[in-house]
VOZAMI-491520 format. One line per field, with one value per residue (C-alpha): residue in one letter; residue number from 0; y, z, x. Coordinates in pm, whole numbers, plus 32768, in hexadecimal, padded with zeros to 4 digits. Layout:
BEGIN
resn: (A / ...)
resi: (NUM / ...)
yy: (Y / ...)
zz: (Z / ...)
xx: (X / ...)
This chain:
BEGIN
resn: (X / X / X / X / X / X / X / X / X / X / X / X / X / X / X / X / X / X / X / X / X / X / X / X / X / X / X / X / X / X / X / X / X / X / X / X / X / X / X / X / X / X / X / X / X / X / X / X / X / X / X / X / X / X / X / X / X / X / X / X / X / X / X / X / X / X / X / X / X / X / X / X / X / X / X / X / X / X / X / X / X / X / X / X / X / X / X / X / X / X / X / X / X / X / X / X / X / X / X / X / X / X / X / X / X / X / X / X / X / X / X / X / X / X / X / X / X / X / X / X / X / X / X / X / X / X / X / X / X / X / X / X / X / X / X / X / X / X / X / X / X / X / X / X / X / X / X / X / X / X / X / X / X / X / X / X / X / X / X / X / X / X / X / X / X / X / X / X / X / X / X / X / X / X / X / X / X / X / X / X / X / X / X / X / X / X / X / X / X / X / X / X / X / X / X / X / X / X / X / X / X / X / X / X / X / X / X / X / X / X / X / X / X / X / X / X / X / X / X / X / X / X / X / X / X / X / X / X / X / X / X / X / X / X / X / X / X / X / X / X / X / X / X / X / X / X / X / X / X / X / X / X / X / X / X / X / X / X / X / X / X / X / X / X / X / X / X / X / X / X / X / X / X / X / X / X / X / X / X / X / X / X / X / X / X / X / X / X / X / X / X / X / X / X / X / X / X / X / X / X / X / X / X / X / X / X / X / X / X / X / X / X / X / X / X / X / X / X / X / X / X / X / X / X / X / X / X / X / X / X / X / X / X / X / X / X / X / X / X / X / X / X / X / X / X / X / X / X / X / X / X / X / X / X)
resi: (0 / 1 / 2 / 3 / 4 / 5 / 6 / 7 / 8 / 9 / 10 / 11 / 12 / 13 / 14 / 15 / 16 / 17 / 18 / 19 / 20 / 21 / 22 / 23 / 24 / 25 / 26 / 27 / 28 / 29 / 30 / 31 / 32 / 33 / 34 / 35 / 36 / 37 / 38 / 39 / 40 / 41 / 42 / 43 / 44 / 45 / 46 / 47 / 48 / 49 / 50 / 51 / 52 / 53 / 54 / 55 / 56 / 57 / 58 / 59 / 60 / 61 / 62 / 63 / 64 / 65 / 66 / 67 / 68 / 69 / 70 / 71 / 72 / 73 / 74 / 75 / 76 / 77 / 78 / 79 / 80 / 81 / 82 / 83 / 84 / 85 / 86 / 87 / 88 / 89 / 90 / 91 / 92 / 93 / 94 / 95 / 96 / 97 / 98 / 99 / 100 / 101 / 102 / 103 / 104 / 105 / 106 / 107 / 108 / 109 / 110 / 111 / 112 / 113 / 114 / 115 / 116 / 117 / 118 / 119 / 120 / 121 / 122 / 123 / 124 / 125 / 126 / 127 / 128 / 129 / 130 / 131 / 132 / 133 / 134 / 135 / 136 / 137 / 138 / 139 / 140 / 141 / 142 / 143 / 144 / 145 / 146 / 147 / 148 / 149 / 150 / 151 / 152 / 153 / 154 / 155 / 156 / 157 / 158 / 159 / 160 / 161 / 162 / 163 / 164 / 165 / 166 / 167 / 168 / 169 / 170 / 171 / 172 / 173 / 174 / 175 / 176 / 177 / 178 / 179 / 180 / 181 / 182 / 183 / 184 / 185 / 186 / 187 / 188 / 189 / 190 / 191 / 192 / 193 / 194 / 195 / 196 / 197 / 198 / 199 / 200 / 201 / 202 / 203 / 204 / 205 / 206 / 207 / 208 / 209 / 210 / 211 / 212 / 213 / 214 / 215 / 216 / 217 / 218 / 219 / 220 / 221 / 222 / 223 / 224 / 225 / 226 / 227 / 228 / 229 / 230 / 231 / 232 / 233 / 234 / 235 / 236 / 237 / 238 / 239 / 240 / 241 / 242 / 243 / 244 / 245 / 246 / 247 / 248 / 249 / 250 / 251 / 252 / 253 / 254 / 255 / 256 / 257 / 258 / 259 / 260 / 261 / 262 / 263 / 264 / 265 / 266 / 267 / 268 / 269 / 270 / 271 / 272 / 273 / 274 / 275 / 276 / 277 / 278 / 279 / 280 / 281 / 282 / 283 / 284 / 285 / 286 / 287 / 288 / 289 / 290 / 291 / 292 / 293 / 294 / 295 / 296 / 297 / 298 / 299 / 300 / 301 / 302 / 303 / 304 / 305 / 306 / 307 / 308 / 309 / 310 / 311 / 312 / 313 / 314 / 315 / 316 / 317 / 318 / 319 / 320 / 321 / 322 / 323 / 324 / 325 / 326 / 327 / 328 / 329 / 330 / 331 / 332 / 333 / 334 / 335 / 336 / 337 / 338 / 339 / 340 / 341 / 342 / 343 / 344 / 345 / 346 / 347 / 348 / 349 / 350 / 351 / 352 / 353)
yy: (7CED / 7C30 / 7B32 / 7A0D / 7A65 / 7BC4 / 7C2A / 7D14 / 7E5B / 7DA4 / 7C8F / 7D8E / 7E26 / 7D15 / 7C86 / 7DF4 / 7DAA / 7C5E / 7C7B / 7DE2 / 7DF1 / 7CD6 / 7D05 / 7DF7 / 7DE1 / 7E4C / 7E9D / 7E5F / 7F21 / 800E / 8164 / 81E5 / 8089 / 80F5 / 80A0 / 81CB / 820C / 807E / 80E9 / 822C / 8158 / 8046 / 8181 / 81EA / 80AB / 8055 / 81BB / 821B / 834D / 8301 / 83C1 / 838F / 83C6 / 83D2 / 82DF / 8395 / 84E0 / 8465 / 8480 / 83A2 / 84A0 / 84C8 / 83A2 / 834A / 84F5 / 8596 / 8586 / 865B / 86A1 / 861D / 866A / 85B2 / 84D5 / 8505 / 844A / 8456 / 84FA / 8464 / 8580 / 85D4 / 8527 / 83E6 / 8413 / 83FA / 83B3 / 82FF / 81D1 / 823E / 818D / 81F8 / 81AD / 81D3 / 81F9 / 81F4 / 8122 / 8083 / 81B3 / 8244 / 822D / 80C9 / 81C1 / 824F / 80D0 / 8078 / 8178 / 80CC / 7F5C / 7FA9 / 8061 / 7F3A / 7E16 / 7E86 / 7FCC / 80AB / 81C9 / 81D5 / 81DB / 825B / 80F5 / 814D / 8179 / 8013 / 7FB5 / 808D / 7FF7 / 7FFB / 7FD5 / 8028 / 8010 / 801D / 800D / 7EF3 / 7F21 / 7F19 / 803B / 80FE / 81CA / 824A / 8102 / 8083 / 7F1E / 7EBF / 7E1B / 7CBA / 7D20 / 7DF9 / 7D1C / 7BF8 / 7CC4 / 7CFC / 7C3D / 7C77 / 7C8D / 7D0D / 7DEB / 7D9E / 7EB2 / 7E2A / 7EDA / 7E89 / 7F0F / 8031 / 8079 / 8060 / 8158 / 823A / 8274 / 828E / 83A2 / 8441 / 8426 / 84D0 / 83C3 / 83BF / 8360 / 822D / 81D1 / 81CE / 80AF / 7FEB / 7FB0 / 7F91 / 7ED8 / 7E82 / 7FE5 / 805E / 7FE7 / 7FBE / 7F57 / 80B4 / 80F8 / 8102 / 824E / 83AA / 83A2 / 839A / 8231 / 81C5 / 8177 / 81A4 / 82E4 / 8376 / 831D / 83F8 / 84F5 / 850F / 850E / 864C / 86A4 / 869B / 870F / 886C / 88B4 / 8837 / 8715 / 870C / 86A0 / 87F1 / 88DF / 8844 / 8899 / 875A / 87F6 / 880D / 86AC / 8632 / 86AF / 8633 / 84C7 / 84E1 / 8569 / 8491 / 8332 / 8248 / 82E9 / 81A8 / 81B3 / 8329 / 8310 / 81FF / 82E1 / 8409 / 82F3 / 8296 / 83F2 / 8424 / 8316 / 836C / 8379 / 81FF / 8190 / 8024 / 8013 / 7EF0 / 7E25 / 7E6E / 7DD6 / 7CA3 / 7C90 / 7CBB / 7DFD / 7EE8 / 7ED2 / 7F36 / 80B9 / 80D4 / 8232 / 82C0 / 83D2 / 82D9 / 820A / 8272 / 81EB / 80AB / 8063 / 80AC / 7FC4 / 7EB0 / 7ED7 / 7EA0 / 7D9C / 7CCF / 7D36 / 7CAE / 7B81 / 7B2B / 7BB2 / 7ABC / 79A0 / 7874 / 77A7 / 765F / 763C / 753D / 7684 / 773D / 77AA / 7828 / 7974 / 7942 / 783B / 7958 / 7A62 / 7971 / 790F / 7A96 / 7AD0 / 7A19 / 7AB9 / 7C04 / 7BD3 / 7B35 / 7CB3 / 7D8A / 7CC1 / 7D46 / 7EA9 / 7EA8 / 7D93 / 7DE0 / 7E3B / 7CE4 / 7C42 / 7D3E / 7C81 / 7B2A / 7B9F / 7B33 / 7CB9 / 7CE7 / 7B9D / 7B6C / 7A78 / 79F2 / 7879 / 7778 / 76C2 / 7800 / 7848 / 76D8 / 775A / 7897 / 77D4 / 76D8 / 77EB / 7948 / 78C9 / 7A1A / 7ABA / 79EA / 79AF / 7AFC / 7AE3 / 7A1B)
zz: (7A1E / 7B50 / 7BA5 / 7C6A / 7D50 / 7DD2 / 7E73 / 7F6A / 7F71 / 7FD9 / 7EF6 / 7DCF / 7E2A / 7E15 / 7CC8 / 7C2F / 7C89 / 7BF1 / 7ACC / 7A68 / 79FF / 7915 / 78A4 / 78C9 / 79F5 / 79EA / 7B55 / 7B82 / 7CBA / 7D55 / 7D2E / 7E66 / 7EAE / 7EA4 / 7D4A / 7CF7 / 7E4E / 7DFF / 7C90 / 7D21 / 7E34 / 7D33 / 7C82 / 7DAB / 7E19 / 7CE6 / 7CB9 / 7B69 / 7B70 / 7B3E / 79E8 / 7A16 / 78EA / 793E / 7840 / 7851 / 780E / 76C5 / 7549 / 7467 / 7400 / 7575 / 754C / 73E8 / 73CD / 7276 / 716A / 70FD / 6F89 / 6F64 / 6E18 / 6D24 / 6E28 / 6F64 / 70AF / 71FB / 733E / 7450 / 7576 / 7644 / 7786 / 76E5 / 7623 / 774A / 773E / 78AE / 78E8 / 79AB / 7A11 / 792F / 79FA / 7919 / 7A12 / 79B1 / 787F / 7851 / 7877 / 7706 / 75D9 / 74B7 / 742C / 753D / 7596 / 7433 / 7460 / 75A2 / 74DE / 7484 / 7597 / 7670 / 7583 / 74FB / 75D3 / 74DA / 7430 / 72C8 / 729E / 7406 / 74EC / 7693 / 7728 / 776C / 78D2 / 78B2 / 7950 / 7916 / 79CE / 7997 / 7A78 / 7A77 / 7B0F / 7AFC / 7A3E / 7B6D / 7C53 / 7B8B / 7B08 / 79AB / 7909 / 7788 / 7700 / 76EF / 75C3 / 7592 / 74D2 / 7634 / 7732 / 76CA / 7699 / 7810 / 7948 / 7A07 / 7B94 / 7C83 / 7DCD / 7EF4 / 8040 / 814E / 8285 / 832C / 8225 / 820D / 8382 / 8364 / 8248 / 8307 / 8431 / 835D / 82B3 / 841F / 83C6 / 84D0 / 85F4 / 85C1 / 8485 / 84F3 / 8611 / 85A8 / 8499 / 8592 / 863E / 84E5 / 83D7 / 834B / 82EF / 8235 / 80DB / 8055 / 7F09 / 7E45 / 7E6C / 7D38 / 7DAE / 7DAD / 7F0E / 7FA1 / 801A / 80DF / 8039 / 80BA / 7FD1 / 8081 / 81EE / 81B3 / 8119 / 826C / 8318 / 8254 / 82B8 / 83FB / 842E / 835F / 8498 / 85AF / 8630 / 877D / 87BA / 8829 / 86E2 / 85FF / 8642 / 8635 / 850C / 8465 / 84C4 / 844D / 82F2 / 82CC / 8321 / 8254 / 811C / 8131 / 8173 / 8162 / 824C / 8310 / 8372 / 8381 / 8494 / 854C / 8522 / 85E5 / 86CD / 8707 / 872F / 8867 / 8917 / 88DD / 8A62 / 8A6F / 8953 / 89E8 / 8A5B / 89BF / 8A1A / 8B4F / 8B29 / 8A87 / 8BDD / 8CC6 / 8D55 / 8CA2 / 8C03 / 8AC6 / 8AE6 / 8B22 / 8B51 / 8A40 / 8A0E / 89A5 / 88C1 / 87A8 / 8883 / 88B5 / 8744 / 86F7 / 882C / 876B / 8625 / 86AB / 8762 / 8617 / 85A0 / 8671 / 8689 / 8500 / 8507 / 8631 / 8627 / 857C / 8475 / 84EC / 867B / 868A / 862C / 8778 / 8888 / 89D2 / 892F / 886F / 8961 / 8A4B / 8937 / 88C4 / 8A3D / 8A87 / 892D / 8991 / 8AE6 / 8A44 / 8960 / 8A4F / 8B16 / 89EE / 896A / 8AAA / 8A73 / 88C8 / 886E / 8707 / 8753 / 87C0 / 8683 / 85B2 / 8658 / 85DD / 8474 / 8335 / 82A6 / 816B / 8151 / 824E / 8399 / 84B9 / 84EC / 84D3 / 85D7 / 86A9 / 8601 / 868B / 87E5 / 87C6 / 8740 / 887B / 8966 / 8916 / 883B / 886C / 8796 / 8669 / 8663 / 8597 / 84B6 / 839A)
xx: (7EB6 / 7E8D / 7FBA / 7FE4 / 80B1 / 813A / 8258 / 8297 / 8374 / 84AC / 847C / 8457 / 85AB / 8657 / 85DE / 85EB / 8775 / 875B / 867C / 8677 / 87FE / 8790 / 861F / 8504 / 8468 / 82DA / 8228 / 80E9 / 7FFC / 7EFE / 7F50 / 8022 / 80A1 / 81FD / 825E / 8354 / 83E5 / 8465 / 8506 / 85A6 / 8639 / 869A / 8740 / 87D1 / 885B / 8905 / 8979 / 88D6 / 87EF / 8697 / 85DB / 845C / 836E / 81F6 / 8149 / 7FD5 / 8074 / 8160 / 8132 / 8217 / 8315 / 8381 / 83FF / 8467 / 84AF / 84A8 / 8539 / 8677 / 8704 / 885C / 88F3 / 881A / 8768 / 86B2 / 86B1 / 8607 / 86A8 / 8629 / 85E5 / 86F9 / 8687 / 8688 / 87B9 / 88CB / 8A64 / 8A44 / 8982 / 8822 / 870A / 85EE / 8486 / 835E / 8245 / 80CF / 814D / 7FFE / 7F5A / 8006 / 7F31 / 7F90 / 8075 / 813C / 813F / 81DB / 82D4 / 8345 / 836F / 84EF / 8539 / 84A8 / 8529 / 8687 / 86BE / 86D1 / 8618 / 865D / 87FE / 8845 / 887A / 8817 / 8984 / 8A1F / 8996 / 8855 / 872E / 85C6 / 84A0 / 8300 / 81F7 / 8085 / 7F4D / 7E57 / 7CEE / 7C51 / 7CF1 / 7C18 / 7D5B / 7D76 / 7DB2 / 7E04 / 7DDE / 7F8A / 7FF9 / 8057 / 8177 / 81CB / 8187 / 8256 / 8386 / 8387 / 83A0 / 824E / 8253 / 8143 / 817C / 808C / 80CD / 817A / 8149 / 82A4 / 834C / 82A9 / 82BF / 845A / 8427 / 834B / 841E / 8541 / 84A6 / 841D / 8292 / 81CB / 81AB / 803A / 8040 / 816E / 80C2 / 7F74 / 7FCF / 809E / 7F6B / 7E96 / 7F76 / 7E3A / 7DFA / 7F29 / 7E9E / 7D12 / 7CB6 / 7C4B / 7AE5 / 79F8 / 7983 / 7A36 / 7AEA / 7C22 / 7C8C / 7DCD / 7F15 / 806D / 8074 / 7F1F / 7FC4 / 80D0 / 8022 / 7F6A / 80A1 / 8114 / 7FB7 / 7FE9 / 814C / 80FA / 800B / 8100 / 814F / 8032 / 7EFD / 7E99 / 7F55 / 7E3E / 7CC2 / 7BF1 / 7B1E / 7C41 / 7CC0 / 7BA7 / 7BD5 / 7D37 / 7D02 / 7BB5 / 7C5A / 7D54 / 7D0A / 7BCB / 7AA6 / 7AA3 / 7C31 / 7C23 / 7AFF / 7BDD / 7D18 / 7C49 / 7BD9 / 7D5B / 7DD6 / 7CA4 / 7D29 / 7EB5 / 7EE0 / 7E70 / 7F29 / 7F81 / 7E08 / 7DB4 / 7F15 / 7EA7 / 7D3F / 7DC1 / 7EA9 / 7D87 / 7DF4 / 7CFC / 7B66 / 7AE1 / 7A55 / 791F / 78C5 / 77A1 / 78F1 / 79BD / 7919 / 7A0D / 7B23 / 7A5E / 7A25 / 7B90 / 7C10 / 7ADA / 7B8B / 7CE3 / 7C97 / 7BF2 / 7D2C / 7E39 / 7D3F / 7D76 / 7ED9 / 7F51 / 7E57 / 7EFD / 7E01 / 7E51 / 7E08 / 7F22 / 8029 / 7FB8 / 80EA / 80EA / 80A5 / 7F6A / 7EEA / 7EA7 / 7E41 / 7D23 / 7CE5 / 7CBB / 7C07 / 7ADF / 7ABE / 7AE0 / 79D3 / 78FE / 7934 / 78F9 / 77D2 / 7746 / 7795 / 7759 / 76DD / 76F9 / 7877 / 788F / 7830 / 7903 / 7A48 / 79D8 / 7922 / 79BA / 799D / 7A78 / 7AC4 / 7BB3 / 7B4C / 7BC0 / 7C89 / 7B49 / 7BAB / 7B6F / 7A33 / 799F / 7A2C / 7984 / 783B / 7829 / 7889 / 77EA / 76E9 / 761E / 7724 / 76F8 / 7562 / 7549 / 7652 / 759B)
């Protein structure tokens, strides 16, 4: 399922406080997004414990439990983690990863909250979650009968967020610092191949990584280094990352070639450095650049000013580079009114790019 609109992780939290206490709440995103870390802090916020039950990995009577002789009659007991005195919040992740039945057995739970005779504690809460078809994740077709007994929202990564969450939680610096500088980077759509790609959850695996060898540059071989960020994270952002971490000791390097006060490298050494200070620099460029020309300040008056100077300056030392700032890879490009700049300026940087 692919809504219209998403939300981001502070938006969920606050209609998880709003709508969750009233209706089932169904998230919808990437694997790694973020999705449980948001539940367990819903839990935690409005002081419930959190009971999570793995959709993939369930058969119906974990849910509906078995059935028990009681004098002349029988009747189900539902299993023990279910069946709770104290209002919890009950998160079924993976829900539309269960088989049709496991997904019948949920229909009660979900519509009434309740499993047979036993009602959910007054104020219990519940929540599912899911991947979309096309993460590539283990996937089921979901009901009709399911979906519309539950309100439907979908998580997008917000890098901000995530940031205050990662320092709060002391990530290695790298890690923080290197997606500061590379928003862009903290989230890519899984791959259709068998690789690792970048989510929020694969970032901090690296950071665990990282910390379990030390916390310097120098207490983690470069071999090694190599196969963290490659194991965990998309090869493109992991060969940036190792790119970053070479030029740690000029970390404001490209602040400081937007002010005038330093060049792009150019030294056959640091040609790594280079293409990570190029792909930062298309970065900022769609991150700050207004799309209407008419919205420009002070601020970005001067960053587009300095842009095209820059890019006159490294068409001369890559000249491919160059055209890798202004390109419209993965569906992402730069203000248009720029583009016509950049097209009656520096034409030489666009004459290849059809």
């Amino acid at each position: 399922m692919n809504l219209k609109f998403t939300v981001t992780g502070e938006e969920l939290s606050d209609i998880l406080l709003n709508i969750a206490t009233v209706r089932p709440v169904f998230i919808w995103g990437a694997p790694g997004i973020g999705k449980s870390a948001l539940v367990q802090k819903f839990a935690d916020d409005v002081g419930m414990e959190c009971v999570s039950l793995l959709g993939s990995q369930l058969a119906p009577e974990d849910i509906i439990g078995i059935p028990q002789i009681k004098g002349e009659t029988s009747q189900f007991m539902p299993p023990k983690m279910i069946a709770r005195k104290e209002p919890y919040v009950l998160f079924l992740d993976e829900l539309n990863a269960c088989s049709q039945e496991v997904q019948k057995a949920f229909y009660s739970l979900i519509h009434e909250r309740r499993i047979g005779e036993y009602h959910l504690s007054e104020g219990s809460v519940v929540i599912g979650a899911g991947n979309r078809s096309q993460d590539g994740a283990i996937v089921k077709t979901m009901s009709t009968a399911l979906i519309n007994r539950m309100f439907h929202v979908q998580l997008a990564p917000d890098t901000n967020q995530w940031l205050n969450w990662a320092y709060e939680n002391d990530l290695h610096p790298w890690v923080t610092d290197y997606i500061t500088q590379r928003p862009d980077h903290l989230f890519s759509e899984p791959p259709k191949t068998e690789e690792p790609y970048s989510t929020p959850r694969s970032w901090h695996a690296l950071s665990d990584a990282l910390k379990s060898y030390g916390a310097g540059e120098k207490d983690v071989p470069e071999g090694i280094l190599k196969v963290l960020a490659f194991g965990c994270v998309s090869s493109s952002h992991a060969g940036n990352f190792l790119a970053f971490i070479k030029q740690l000791g000029n970390k404001n390097l490209l602040n400081e070639i937007i002010k005038g006060e330093a060049k792009f490298p150019s030294a056959p050494e640091q040609r790594d450095v280079l293409y990570f200070v190029a792909q930062s620099f298309r970065a900022k460029l769609l991150m700050e650049l207004p799309e209407n020309k008419q919205s420009l300040d002070a601020k970005t008056q001067n960053l587009a000013h300095r842009a095209k100077a820059m890019l006159k300056d490294l068409s001369h030392l890559n000249i491919e580079l160059a055209q890798m700032v202004v390109s419209s890879d993965e569906g992402k490009v730069l203000p248009e009114w720029f583009m016509i700049e950049i097209v009656r300026d520096l034409p030489r940087l666009i004459k290849n790019e059809k």
